[in-house]
C-alpha positions as CSV (number, residue, x, y, z in Angstrom):
1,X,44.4,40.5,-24.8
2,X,42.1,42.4,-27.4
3,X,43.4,43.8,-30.7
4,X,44.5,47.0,-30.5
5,X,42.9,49.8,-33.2
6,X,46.6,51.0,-34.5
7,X,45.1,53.4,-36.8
8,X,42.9,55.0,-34.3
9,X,43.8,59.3,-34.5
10,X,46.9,59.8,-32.0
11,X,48.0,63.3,-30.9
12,X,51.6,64.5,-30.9
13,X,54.0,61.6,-29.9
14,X,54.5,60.6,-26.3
15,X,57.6,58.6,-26.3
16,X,56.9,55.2,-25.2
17,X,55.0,54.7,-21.8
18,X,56.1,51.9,-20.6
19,X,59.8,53.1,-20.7
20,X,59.2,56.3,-18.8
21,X,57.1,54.0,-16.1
22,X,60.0,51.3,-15.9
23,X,62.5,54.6,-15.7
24,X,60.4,55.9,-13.0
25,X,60.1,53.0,-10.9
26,X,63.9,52.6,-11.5
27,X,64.9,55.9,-9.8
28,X,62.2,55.6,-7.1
29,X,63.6,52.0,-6.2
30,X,66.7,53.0,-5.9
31,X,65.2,55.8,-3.8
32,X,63.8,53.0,-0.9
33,X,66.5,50.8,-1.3
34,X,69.2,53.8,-0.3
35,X,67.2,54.5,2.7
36,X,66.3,50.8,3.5
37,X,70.2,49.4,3.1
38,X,70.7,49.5,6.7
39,X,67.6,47.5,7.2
40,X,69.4,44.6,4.9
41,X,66.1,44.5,3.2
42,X,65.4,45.9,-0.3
43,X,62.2,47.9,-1.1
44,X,61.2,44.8,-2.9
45,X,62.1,42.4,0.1
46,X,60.1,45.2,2.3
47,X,56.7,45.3,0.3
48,X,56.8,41.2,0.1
49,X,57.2,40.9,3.9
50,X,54.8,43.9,4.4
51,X,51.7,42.0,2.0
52,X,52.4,38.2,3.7
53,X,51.6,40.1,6.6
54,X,48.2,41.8,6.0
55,X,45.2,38.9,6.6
56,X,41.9,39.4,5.8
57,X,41.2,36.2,7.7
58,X,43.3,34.4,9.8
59,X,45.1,32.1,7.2
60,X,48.2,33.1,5.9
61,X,48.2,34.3,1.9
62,X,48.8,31.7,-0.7
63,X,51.5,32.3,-3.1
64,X,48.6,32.8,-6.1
65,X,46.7,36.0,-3.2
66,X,49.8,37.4,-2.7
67,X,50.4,37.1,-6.7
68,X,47.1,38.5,-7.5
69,X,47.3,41.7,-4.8
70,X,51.3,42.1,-6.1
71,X,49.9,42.3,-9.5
72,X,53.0,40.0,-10.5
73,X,53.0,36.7,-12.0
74,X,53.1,33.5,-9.6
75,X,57.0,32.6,-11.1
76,X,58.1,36.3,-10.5
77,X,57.1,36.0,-6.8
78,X,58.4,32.7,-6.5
79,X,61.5,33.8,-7.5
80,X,61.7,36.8,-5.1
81,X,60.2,34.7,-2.3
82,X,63.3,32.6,-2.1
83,X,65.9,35.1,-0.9
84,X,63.6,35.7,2.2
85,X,63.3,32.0,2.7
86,X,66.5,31.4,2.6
87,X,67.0,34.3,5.2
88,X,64.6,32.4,7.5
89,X,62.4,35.8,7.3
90,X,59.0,33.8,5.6
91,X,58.6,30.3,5.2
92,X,56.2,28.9,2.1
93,X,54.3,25.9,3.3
94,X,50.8,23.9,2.7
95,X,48.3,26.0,2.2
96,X,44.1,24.9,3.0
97,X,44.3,22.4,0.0
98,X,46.9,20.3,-2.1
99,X,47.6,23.1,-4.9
100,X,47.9,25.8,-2.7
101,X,51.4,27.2,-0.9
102,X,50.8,29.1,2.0
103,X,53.6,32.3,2.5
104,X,54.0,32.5,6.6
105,X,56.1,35.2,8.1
106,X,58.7,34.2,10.5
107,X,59.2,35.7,13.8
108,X,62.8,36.5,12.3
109,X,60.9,38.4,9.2
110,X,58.8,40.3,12.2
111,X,61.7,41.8,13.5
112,X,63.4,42.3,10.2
113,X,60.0,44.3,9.0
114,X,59.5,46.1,12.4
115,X,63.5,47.6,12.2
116,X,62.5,48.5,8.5
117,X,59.2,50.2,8.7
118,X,60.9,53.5,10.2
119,X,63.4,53.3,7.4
120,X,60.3,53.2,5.3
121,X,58.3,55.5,6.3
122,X,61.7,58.0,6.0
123,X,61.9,57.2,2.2
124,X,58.3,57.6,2.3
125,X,58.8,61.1,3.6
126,X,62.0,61.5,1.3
127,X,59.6,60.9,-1.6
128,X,56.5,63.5,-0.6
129,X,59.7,66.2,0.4
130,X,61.1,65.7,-3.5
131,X,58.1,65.1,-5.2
132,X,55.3,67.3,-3.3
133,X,52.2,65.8,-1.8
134,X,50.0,67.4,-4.1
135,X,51.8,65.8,-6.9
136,X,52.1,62.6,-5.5
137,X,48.7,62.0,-4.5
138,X,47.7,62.9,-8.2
139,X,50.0,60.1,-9.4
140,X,47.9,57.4,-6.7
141,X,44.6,58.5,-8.3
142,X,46.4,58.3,-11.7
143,X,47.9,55.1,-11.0
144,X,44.7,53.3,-9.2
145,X,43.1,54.6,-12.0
146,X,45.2,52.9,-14.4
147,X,45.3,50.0,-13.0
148,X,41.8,49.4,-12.5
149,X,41.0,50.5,-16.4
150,X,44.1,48.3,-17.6
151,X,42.6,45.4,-15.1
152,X,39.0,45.7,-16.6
153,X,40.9,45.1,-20.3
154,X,42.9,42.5,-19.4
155,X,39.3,40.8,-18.0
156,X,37.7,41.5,-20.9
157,X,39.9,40.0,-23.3
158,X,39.8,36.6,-20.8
């Protein structure tokens, strides 16, 4: 990571970013997870299931893809990987070389993400009915923004 300037001109305090993110994400997490309880999945189980599923090719993603597009380190997805294998709902296997751990969906995570996606798509709609659309597509630009400009840093300083 570069050095940061810390005597570079600010403008009238902020409070602390990242807080007001993690605080964010809080409340909107517990948000999904209310509406996908009956589902037995959390929002977090959901998107996991949801990205092992999308194929640009027709290998399953390795555990470093799915890593890289979660924008989460390889041990944090690991880690949230193993309650769905233990549910039987994805199964982490070889993947096209020695390194590499493929992560497969199961037929059992199929059905488990088909009988979630409705749910999803309410809290979806629960989140554009509180928030407002025009709002919340501000916050994706903002946020795809971010990340790409935050992204570009973090290359940079490689």
């Amino acid at each position: 990571m570069s050095p940061v300037n810390v005597n570079a001109a600010s403008h009238a305090p902020l409070g602390c970013t990242c807080f007001k993110l993690r605080s964010l994400t809080r409340r909107v997490t517990q948000l999904y997870d209310q509406v996908l309880a009956p589902s037995g999945l959390t929002v977090t189980q959901y998107s996991l299931i949801a990205h092992a599923r999308r194929r640009d090719d027709a290998r399953p993603p390795t555990v470093s893809e799915l890593a890289l597009g979660l924008f989460a380190d390889r041990t944090t997805l690991t880690r949230n990987l193993k309650p769905l294998v233990k549910a039987g709902l994805i199964n982490v296997g070889s993947g096209a070389d020695a390194r590499s751990k493929a992560v497969i969906v199961t037929a059992k995570g199929e059905d488990a993400y088909r009988a979630a996606r409705p749910l999803w798509k309410a809290a979806q709609a629960l989140m554009r009915d509180r928030a407002g659309e025009p709002r919340l597509a501000a916050l994706h630009a903002m946020i795809d923004t971010l990340l790409s400009q935050l992204g570009e840093s973090e290359a940079a300083a490689d």
